[in-house]
mmCIF file as Biopython writes it, N, C-alpha, C and O atoms, coordinates in Angstrom:
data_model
#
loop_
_atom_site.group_PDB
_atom_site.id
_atom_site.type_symbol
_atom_site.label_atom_id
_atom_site.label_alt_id
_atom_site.label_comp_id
_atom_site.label_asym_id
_atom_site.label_entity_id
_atom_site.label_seq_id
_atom_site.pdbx_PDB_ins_code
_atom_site.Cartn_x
_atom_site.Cartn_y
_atom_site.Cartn_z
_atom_site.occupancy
_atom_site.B_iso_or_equiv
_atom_site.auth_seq_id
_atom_site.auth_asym_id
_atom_site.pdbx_PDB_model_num
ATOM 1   N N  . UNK A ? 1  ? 15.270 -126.938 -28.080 1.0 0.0 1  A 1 
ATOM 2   C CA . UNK A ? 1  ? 16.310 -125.938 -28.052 1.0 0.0 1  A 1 
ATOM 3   C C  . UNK A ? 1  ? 16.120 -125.064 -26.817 1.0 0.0 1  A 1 
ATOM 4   O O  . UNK A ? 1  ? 15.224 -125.212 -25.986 1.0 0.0 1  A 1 
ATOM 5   N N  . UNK A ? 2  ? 17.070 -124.141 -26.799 1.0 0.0 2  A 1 
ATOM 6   C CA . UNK A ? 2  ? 17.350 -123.411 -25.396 1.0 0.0 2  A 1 
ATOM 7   C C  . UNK A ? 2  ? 17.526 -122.166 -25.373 1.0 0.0 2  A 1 
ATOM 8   O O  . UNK A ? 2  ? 18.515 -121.830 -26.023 1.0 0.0 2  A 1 
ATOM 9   N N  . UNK A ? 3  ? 16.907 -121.234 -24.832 1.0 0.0 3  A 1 
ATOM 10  C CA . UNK A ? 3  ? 17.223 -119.557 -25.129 1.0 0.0 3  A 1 
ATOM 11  C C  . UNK A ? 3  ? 17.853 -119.377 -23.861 1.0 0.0 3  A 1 
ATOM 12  O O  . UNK A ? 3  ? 17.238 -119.763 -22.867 1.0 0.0 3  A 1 
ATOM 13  N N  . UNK A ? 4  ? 18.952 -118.865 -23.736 1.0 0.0 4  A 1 
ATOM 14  C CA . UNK A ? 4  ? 19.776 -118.407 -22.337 1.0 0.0 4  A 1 
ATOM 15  C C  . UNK A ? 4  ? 20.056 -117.342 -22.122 1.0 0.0 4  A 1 
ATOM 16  O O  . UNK A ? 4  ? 21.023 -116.909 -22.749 1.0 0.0 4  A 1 
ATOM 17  N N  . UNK A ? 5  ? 19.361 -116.424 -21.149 1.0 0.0 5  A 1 
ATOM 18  C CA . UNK A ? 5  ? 20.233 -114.663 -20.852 1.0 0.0 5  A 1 
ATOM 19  C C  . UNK A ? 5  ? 20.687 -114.710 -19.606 1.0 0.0 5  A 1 
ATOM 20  O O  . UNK A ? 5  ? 20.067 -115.191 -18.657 1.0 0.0 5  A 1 
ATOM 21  N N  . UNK A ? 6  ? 22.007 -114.112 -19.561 1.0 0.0 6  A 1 
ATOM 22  C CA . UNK A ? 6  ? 22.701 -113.187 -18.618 1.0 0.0 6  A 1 
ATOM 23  C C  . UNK A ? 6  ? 21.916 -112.279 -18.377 1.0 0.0 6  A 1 
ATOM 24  O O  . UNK A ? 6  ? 21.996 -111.215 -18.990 1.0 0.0 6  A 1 
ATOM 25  N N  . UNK A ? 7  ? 20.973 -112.500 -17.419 1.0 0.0 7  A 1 
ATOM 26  C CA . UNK A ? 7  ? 20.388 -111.018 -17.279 1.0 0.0 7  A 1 
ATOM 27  C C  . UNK A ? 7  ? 21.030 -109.658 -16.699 1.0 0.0 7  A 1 
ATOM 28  O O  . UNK A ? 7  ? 20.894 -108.458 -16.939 1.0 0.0 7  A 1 
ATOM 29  N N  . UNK A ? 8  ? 21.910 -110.556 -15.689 1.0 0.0 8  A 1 
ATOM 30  C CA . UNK A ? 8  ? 22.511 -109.333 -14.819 1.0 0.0 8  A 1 
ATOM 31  C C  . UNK A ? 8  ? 23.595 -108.613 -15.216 1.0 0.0 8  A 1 
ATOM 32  O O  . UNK A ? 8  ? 24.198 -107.747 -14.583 1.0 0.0 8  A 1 
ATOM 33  N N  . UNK A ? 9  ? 23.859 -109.158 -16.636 1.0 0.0 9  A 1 
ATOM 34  C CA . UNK A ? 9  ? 25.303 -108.646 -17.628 1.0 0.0 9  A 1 
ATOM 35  C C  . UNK A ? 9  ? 24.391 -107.284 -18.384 1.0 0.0 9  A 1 
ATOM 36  O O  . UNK A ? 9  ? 25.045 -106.308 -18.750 1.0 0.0 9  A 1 
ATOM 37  N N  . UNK A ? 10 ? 22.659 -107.298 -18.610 1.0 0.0 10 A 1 
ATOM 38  C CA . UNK A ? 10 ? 22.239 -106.885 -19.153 1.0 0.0 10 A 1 
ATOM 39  C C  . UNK A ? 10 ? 22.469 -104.747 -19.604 1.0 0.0 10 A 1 
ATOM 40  O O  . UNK A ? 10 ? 22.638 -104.062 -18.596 1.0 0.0 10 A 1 
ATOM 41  N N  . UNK A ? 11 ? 22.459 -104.279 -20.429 1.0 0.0 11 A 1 
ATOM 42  C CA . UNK A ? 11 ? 22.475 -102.850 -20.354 1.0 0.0 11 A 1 
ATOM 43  C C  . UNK A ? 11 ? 21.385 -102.242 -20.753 1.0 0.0 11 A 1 
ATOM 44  O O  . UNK A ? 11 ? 21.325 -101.019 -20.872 1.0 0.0 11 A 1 
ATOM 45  N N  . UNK A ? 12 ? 20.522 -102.952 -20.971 1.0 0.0 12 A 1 
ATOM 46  C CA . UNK A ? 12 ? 18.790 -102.223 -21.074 1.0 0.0 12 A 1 
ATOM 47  C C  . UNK A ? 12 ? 18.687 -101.742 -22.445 1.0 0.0 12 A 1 
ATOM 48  O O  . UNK A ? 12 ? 17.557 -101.290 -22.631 1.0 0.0 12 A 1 
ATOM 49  N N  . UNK A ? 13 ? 19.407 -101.665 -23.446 1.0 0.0 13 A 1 
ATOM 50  C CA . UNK A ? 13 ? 19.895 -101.261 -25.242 1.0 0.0 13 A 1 
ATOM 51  C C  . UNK A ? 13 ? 17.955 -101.229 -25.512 1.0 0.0 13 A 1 
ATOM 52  O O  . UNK A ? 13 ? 17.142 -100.366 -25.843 1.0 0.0 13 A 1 
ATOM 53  N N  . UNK A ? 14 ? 17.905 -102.501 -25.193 1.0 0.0 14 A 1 
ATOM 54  C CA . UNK A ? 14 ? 16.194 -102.815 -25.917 1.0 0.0 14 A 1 
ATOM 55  C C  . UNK A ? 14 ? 16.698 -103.225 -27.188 1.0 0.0 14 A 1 
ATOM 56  O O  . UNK A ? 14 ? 15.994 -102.887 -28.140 1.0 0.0 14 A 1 
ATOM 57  N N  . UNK A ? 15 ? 17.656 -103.817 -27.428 1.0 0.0 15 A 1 
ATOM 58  C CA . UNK A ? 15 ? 17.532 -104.706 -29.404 1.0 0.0 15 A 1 
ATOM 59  C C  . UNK A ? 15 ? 17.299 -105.670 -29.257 1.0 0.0 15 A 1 
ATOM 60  O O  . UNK A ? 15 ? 17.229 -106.396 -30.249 1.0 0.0 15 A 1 
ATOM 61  N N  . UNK A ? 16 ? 17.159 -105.975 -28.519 1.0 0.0 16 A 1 
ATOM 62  C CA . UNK A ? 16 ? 16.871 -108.368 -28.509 1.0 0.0 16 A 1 
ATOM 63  C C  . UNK A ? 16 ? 15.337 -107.783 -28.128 1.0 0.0 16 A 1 
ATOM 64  O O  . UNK A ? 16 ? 14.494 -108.474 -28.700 1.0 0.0 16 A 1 
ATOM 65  N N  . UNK A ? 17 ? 14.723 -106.680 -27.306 1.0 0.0 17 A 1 
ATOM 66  C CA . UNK A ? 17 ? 13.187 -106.540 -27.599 1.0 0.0 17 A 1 
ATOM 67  C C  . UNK A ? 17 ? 12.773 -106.062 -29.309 1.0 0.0 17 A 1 
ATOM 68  O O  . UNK A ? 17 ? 12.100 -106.842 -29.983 1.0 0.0 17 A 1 
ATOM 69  N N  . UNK A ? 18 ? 13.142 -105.026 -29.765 1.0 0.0 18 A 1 
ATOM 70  C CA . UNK A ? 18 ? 13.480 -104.249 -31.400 1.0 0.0 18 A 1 
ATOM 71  C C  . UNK A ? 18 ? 12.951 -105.778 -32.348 1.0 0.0 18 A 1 
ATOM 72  O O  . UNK A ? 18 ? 11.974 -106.022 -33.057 1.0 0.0 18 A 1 
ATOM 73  N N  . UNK A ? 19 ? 13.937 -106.427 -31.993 1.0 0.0 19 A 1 
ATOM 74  C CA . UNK A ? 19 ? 13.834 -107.729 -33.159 1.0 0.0 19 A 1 
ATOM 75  C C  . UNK A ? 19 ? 13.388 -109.132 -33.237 1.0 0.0 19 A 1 
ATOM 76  O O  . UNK A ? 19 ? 13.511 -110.082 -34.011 1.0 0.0 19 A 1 
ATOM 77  N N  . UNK A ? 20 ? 12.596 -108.762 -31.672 1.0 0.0 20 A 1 
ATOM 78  C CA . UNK A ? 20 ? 12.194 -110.247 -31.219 1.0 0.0 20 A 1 
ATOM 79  C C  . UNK A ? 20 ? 11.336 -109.968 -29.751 1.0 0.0 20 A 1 
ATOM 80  O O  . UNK A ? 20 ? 11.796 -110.180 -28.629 1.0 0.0 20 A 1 
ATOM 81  N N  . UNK A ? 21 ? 10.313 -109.570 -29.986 1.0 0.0 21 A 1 
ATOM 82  C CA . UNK A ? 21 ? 9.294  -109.388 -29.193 1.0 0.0 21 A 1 
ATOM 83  C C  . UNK A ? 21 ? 8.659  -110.483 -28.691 1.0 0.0 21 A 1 
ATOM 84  O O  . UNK A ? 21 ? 8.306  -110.338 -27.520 1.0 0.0 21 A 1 
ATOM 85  N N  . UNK A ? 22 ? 8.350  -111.725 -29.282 1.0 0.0 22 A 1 
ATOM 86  C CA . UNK A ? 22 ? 8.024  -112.530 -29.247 1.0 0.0 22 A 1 
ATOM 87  C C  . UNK A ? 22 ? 8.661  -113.204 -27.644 1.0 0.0 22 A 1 
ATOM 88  O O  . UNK A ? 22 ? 7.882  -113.844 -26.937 1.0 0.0 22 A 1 
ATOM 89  N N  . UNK A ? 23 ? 10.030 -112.992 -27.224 1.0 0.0 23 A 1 
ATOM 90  C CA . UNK A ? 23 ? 10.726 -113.691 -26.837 1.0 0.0 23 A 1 
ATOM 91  C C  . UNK A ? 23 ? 11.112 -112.572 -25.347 1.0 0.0 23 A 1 
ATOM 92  O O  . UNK A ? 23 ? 11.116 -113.029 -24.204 1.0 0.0 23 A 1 
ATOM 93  N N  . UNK A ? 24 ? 11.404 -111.132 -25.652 1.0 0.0 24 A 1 
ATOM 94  C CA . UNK A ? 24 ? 12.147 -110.400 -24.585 1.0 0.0 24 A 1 
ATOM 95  C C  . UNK A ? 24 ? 11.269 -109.390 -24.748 1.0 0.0 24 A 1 
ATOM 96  O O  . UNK A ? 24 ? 10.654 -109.223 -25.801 1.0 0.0 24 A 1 
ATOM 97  N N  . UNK A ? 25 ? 11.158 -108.706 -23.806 1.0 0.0 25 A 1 
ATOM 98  C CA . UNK A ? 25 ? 11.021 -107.210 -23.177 1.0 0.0 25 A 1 
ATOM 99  C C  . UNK A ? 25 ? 11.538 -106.505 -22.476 1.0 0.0 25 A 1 
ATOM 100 O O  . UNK A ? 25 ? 12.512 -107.008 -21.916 1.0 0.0 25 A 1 
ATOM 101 N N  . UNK A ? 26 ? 11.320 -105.488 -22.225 1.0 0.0 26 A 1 
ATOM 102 C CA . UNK A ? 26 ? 11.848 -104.326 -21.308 1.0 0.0 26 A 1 
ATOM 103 C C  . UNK A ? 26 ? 11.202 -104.474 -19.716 1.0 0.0 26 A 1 
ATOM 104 O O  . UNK A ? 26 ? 9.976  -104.366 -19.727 1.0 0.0 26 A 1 
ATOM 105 N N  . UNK A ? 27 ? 11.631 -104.638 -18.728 1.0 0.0 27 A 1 
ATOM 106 C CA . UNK A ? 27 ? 10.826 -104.755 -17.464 1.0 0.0 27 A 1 
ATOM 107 C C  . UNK A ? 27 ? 10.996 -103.565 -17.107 1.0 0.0 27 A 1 
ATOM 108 O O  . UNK A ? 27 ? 11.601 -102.785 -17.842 1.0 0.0 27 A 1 
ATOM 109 N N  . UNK A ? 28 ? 10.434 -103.141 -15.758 1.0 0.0 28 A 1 
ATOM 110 C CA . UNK A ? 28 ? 10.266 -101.942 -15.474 1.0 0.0 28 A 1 
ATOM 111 C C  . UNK A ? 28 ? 11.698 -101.757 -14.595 1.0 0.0 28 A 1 
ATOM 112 O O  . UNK A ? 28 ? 11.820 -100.606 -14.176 1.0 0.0 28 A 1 
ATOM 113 N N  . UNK A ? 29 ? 12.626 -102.520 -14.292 1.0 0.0 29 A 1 
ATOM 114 C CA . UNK A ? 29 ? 13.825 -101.821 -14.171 1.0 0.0 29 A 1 
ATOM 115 C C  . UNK A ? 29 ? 14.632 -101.314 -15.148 1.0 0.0 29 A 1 
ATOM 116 O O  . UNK A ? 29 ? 15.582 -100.580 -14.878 1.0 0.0 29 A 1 
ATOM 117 N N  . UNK A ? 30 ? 14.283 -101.702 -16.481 1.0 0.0 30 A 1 
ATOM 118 C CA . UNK A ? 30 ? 14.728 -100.809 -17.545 1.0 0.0 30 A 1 
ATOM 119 C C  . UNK A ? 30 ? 15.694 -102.173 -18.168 1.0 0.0 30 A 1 
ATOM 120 O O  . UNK A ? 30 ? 16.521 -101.954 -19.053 1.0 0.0 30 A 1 
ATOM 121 N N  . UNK A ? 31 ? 15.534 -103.293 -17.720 1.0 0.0 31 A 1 
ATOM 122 C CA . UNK A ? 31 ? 16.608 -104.270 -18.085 1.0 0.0 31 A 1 
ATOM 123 C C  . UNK A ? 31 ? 15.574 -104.783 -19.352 1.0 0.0 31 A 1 
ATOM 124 O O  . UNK A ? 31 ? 14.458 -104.333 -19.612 1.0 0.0 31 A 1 
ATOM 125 N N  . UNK A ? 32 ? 16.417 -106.016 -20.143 1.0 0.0 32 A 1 
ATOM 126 C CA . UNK A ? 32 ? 15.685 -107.084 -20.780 1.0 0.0 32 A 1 
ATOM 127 C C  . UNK A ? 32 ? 15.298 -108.136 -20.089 1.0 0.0 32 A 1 
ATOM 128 O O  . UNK A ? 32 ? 15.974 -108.581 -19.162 1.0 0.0 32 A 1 
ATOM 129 N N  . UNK A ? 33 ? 14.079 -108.687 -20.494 1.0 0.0 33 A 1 
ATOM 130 C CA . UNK A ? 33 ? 13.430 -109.493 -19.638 1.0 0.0 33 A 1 
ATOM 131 C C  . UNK A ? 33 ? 13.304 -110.937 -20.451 1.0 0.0 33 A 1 
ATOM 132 O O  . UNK A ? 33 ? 12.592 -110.758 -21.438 1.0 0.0 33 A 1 
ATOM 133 N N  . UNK A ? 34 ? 13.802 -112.418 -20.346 1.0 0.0 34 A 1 
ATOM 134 C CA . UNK A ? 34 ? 13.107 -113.569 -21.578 1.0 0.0 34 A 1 
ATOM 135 C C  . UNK A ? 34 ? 11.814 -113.463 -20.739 1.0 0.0 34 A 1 
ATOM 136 O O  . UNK A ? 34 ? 11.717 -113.605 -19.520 1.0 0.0 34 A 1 
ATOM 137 N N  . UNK A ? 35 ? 10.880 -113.197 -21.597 1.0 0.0 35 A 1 
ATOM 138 C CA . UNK A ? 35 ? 9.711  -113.859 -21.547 1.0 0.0 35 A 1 
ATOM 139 C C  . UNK A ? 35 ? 9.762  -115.544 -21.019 1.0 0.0 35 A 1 
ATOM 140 O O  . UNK A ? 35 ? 10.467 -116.358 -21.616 1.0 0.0 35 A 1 
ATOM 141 N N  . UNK A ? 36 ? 8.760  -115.996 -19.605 1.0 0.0 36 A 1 
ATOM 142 C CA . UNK A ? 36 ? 8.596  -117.051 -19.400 1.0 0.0 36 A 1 
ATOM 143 C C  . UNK A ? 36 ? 10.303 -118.229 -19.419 1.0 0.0 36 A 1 
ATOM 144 O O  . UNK A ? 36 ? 10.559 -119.388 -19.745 1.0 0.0 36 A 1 
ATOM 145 N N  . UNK A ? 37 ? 11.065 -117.057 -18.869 1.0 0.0 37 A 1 
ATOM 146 C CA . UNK A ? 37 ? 12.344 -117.698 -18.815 1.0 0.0 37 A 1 
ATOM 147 C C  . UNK A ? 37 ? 12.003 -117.979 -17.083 1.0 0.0 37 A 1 
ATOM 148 O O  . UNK A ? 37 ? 11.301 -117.353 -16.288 1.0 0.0 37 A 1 
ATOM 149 N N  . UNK A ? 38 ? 12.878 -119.253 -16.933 1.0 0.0 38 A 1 
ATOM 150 C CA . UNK A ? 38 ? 12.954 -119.514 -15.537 1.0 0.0 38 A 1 
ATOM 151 C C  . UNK A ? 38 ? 14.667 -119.315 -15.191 1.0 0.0 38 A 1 
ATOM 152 O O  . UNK A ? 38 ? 15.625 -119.434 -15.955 1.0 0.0 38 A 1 
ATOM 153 N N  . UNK A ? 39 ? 14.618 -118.899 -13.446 1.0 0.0 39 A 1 
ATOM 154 C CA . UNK A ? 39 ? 16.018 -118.824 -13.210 1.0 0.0 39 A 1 
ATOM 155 C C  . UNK A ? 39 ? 16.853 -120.204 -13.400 1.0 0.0 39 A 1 
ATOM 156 O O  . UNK A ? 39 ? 16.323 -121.310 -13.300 1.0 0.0 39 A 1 
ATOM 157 N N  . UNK A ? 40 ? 18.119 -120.011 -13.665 1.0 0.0 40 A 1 
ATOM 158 C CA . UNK A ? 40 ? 18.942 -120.824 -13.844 1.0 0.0 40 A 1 
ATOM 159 C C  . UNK A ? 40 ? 20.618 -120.528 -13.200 1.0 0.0 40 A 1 
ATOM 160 O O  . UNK A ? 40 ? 21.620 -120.606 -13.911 1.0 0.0 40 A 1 
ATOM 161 N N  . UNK A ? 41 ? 20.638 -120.170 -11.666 1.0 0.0 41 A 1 
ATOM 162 C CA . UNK A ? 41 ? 21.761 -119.876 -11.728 1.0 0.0 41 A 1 
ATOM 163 C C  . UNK A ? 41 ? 21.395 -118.301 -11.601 1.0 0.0 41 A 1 
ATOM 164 O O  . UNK A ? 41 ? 20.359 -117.790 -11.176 1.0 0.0 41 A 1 
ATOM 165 N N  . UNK A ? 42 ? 22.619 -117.671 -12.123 1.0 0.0 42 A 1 
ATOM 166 C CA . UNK A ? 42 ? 22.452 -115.979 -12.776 1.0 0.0 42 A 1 
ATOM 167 C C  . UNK A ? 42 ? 21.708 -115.676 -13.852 1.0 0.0 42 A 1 
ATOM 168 O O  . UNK A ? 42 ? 21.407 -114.555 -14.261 1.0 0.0 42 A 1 
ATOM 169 N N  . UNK A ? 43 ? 21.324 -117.104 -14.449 1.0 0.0 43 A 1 
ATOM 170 C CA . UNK A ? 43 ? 20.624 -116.915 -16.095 1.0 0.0 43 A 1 
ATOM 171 C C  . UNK A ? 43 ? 19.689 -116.923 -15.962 1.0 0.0 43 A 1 
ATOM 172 O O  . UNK A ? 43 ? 19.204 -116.821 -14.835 1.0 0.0 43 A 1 
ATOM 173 N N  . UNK A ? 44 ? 18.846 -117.069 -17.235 1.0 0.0 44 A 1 
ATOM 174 C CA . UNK A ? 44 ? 17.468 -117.288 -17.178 1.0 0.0 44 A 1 
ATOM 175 C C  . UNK A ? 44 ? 17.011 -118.299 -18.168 1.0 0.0 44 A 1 
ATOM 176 O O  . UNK A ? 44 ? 16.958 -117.625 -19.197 1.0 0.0 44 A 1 
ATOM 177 N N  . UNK A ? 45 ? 16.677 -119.414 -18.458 1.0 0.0 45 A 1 
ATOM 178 C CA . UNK A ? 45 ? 16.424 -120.095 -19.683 1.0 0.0 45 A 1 
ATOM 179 C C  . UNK A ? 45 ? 15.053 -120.692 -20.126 1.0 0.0 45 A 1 
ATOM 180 O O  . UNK A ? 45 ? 14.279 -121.172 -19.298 1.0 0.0 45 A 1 
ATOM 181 N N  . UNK A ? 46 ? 14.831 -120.655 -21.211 1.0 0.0 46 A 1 
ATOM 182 C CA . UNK A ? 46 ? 13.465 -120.800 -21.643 1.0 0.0 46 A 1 
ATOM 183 C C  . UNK A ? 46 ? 13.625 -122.255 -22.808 1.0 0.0 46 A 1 
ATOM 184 O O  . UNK A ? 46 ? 14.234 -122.149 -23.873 1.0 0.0 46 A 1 
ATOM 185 N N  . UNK A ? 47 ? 13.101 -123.275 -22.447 1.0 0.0 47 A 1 
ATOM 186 C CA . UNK A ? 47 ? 13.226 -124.416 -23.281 1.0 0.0 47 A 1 
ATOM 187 C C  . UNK A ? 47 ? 11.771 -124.153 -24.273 1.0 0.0 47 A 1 
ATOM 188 O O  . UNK A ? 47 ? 10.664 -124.024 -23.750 1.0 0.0 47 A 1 
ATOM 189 N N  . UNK A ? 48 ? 12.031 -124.093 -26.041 1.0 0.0 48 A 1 
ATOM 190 C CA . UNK A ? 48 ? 11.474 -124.096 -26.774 1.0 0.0 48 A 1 
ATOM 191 C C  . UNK A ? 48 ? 12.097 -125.138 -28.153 1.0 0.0 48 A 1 
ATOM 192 O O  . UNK A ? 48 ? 13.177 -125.671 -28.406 1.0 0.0 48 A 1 
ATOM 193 N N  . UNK A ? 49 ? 10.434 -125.042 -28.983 1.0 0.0 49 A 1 
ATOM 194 C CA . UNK A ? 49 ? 10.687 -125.283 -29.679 1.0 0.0 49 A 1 
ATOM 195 C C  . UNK A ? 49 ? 11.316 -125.324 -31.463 1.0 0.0 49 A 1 
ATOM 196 O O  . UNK A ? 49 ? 11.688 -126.231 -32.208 1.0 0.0 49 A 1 
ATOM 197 N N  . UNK A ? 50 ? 11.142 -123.424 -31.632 1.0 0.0 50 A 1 
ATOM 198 C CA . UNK A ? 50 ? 11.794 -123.031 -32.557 1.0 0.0 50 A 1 
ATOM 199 C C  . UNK A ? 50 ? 12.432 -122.055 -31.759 1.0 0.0 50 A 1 
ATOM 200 O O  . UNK A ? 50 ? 11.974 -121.790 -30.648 1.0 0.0 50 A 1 
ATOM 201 N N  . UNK A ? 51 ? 13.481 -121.467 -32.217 1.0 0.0 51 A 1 
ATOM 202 C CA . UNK A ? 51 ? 14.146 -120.178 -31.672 1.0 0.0 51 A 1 
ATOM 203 C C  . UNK A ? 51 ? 13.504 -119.356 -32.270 1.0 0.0 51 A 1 
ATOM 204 O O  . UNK A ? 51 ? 12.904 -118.493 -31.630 1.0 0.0 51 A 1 
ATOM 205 N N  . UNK A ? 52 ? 13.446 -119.396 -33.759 1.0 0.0 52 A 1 
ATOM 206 C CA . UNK A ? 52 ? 12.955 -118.325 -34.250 1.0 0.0 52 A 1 
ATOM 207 C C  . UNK A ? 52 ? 13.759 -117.403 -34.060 1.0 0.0 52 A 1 
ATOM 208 O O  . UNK A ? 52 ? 14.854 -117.877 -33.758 1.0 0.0 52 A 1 
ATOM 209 N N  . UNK A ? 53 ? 13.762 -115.766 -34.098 1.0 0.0 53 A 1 
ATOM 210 C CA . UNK A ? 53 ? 13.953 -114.552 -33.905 1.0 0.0 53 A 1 
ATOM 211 C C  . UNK A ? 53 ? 15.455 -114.482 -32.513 1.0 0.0 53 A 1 
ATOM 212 O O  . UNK A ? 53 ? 16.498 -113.837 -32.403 1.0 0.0 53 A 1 
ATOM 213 N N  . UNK A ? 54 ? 14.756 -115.521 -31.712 1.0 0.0 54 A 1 
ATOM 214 C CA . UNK A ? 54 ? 15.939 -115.554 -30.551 1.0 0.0 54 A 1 
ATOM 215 C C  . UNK A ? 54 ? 17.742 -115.453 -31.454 1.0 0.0 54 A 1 
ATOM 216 O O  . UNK A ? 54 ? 18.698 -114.783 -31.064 1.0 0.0 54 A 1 
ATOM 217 N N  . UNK A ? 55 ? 17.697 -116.106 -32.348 1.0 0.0 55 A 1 
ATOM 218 C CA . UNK A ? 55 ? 19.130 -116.115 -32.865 1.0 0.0 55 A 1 
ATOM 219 C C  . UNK A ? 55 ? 19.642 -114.838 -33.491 1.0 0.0 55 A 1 
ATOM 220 O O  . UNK A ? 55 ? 20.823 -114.528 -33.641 1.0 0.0 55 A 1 
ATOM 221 N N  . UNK A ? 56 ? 18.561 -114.138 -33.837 1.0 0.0 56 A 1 
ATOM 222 C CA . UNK A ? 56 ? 18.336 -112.730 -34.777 1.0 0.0 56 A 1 
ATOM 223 C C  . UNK A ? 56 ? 19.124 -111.599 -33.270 1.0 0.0 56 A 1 
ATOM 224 O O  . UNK A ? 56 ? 20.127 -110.890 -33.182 1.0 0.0 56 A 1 
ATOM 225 N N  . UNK A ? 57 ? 18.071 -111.955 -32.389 1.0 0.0 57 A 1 
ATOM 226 C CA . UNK A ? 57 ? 18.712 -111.073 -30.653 1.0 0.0 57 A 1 
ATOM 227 C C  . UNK A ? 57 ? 20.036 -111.257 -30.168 1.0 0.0 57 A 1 
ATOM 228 O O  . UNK A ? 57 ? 20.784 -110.450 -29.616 1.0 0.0 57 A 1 
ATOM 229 N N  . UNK A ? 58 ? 20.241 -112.744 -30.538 1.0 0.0 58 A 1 
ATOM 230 C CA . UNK A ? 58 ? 21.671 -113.197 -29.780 1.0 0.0 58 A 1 
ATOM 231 C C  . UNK A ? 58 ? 22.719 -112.424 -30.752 1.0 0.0 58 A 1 
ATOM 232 O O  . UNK A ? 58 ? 23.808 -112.223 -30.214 1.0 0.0 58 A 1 
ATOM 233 N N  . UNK A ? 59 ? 22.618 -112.066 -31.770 1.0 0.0 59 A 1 
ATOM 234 C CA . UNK A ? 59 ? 23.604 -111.845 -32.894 1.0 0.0 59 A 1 
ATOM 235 C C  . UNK A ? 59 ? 23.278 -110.246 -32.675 1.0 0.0 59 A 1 
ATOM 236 O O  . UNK A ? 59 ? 24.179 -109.434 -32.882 1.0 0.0 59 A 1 
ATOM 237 N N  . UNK A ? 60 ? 22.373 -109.942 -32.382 1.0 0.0 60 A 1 
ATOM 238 C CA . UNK A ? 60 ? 22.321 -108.325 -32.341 1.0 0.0 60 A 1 
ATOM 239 C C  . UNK A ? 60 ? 22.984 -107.535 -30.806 1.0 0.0 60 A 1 
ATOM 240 O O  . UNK A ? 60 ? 23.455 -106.404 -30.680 1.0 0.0 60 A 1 
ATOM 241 N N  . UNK A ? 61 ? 22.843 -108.356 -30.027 1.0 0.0 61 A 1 
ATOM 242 C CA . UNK A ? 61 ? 23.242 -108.042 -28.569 1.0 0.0 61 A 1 
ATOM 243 C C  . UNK A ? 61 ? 24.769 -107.377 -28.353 1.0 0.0 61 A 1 
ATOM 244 O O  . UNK A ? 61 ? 25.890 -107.880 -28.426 1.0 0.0 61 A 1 
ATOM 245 N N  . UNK A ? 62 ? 24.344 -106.135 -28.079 1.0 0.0 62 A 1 
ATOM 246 C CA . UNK A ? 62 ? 25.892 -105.272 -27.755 1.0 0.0 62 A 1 
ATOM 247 C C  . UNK A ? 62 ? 27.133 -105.976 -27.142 1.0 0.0 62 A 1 
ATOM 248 O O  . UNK A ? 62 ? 28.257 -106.026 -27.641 1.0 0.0 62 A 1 
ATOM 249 N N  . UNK A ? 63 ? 26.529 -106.749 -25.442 1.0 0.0 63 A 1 
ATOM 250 C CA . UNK A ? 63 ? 27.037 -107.421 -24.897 1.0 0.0 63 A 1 
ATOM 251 C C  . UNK A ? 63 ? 27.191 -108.829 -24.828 1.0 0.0 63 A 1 
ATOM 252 O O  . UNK A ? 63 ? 27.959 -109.427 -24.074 1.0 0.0 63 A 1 
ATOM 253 N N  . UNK A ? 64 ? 26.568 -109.226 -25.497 1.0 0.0 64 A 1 
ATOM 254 C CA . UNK A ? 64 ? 26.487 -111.032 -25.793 1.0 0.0 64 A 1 
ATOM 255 C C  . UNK A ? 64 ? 25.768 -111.566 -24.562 1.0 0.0 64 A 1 
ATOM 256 O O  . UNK A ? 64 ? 26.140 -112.727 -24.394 1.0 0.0 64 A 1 
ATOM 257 N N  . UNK A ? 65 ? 25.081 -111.277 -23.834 1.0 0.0 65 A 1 
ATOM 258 C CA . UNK A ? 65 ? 24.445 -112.029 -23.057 1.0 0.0 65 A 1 
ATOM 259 C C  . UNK A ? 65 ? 22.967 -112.807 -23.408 1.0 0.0 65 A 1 
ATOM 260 O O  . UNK A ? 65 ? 21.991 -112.835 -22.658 1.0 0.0 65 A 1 
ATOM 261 N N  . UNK A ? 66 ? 23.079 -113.454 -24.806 1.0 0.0 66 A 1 
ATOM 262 C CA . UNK A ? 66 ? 21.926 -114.268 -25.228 1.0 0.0 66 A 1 
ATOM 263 C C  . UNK A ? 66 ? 22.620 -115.331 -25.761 1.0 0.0 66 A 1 
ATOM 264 O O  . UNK A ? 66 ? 23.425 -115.159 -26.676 1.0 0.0 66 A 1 
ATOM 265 N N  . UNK A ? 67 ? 22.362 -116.551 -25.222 1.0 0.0 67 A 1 
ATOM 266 C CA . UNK A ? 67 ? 22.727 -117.653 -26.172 1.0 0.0 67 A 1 
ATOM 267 C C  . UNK A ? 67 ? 21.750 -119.134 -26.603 1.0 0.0 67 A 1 
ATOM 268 O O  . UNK A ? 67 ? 21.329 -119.865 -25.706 1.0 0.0 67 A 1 
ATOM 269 N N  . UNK A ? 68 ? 21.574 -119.327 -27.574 1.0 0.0 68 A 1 
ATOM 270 C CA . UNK A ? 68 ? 20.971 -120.094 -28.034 1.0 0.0 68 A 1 
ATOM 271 C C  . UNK A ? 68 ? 21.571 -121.292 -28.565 1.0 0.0 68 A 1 
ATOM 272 O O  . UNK A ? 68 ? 22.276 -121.294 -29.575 1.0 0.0 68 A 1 
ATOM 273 N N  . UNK A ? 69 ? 21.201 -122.629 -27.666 1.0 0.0 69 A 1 
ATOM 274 C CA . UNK A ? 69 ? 21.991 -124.055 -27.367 1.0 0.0 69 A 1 
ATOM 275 C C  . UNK A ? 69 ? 20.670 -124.898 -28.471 1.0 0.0 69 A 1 
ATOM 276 O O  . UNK A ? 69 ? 20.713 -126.112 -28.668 1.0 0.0 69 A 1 
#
């Protein structure tokens, strides 16, 4: 499976960090960060094997910039 962020859509909220630490953080520009995501484009994507929590972030996200393929 596939975790995908828009990072640059990002507004820094911190809820996809709140509910899923495992996966995102806060960087020091104040944005969300995927953990061990590589660029893709404007995105960032992280190939795993459970989502886990990632679907919990994508559904919580103000702006929708998380998607999980």
């Amino acid at each position: 499976m596939k975790i995908i962020q828009e990072r640059i859509k990002c507004i820094g909220c911190g809820s996809c960090e709140a509910v899923c630490p495992k996966f995102f953080e806060l960087a020091e520009d104040g944005l969300s960060s995927l953990k061990g995501g590589k660029p893709a484009g404007e995105n960032f994507e992280l190939e795993v094997e459970d989502v886990g929590c990632a679907q919990q972030a994508a559904e919580i996200c103000p702006v929708q910039i998380i998607k999980v393929e």
